[in-house]
Steps between C-alpha positions, in 0.01 A plus 500: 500500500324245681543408898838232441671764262484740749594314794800311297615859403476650831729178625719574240569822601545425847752194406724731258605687862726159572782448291308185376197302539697240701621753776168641508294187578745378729427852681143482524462146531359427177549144325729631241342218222169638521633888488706427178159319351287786601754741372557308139069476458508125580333507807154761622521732802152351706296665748658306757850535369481884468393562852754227632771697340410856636527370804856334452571821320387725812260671226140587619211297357429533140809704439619258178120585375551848422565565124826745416227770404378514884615838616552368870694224407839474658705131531748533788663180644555704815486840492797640591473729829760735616489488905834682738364327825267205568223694645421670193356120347226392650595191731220332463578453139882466519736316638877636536794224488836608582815397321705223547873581565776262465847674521877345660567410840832686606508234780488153327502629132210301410184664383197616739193596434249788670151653478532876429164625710640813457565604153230499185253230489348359191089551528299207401088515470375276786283306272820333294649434825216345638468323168879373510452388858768698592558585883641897553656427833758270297528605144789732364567577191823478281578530129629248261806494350660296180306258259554180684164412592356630166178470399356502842750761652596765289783737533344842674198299653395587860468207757281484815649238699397379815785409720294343740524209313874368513384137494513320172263432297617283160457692211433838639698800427720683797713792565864367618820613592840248457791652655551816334231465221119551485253288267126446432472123423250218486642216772441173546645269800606155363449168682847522608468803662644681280423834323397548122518860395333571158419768258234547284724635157505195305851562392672252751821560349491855635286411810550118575346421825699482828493213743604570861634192667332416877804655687504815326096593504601731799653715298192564321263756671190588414339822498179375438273386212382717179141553521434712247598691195413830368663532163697804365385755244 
């Protein structure tokens, strides 16, 4: 088997984890074109490519290299590590983000929303936070629900959002509450001042978009703006 067969199989095996190769380049941040060429034999698996993906992949150098018959090969996305308390990770290779609670006000009746310091965290490694940019001091974590913003949210998929960042920024994605409902949704503002909310399922008939006239953007809070996504198993 020469090198590309053996790195193309080893990617293969990796991608089958994801419920398809869609959801699994969208995870990684792979340009899902070029994985479905590699993947069908139209396109090669470089030097350059192979050591660009490990990386993306959180796999140590030369990992897509080793041949199925290498006795110390083992692909793992990310290892799965089972940790009680936070001081049994190393911290200088983790970071911990609590969760994201949004529950009822029994004063107004409209939703609020809280950072649970307290209760479990979700452990990151500090190199794909670093990577993603993302600050700790004002990321939380909450899980999708519902296929509305399918393909780029999925149903089950975790969200670090940052909810430092209530301003608006057209076409980004946000966690939001509306009176007595919560929703992740791309906004836009409109010249009018107004308030487009849109979601990514391209079935408009079951998810048209929702405009927001000028007088009644108050009633739209923001929690703060998805920064990243860490998709289900």
């Amino acid at each position: 088997m020469d090198m590309n067969a053996i790195r193309v199989a080893n990617l293969t095996r990796l991608a089958s984890a994801e419920k398809n190769k869609a959801t699994f380049a969208r995870k990684y941040g792979l340009d899902p074109t070029y994985l479905s060429q590699i993947l069908t034999g139209h396109r090669s698996i470089g030097e350059k490519s192979a050591r660009s993906m490990e990386e993306k992949l959180n796999l140590a150098p030369f990992t897509l290299d080793k041949s199925e018959e290498h006795e110390s090969t083992k692909l793992s996305l990310r290892p799965v590590q089972t940790w009680e308390n936070e001081d049994e990770l190393d911290p200088s290779l983790y970071v911990f983000l609590p969760a994201l609670n949004i529950k009822l006000s029994a004063g107004s009746g409209n939703l609020i929303w809280e950072v649970d310091q307290k209760g479990q965290k979700q452990a990151f490694t500090a190199k794909w936070v670093k990577r993603m940019s993302i600050d700790p001091s004002c990321a939380a974590t909450m899980i999708a629900e519902g296929s509305s913003m399918e393909p780029r949210v999925l149903d089950g998929d975790s969200l670090v959002v940052d909810y430092c960042q209530q301003s608006i920024r057209d076409g980004k994605v946000y966690a939001i509450t509306i009176g007595e409902e919560y929703f992740v949704k791309r906004l836009f503002k409109e010249i009018d001042n107004s308030l487009r909310i849109v979601s990514d399922n391209p079935d408009k008939a079951r998810y048209p978009d929702r405009q927001i006239p000028p007088e009644l953007t108050h009633l739209v809070k923001i929690i703060g703006r998805v920064v990243a996504i860490s998709g289900s198993m």
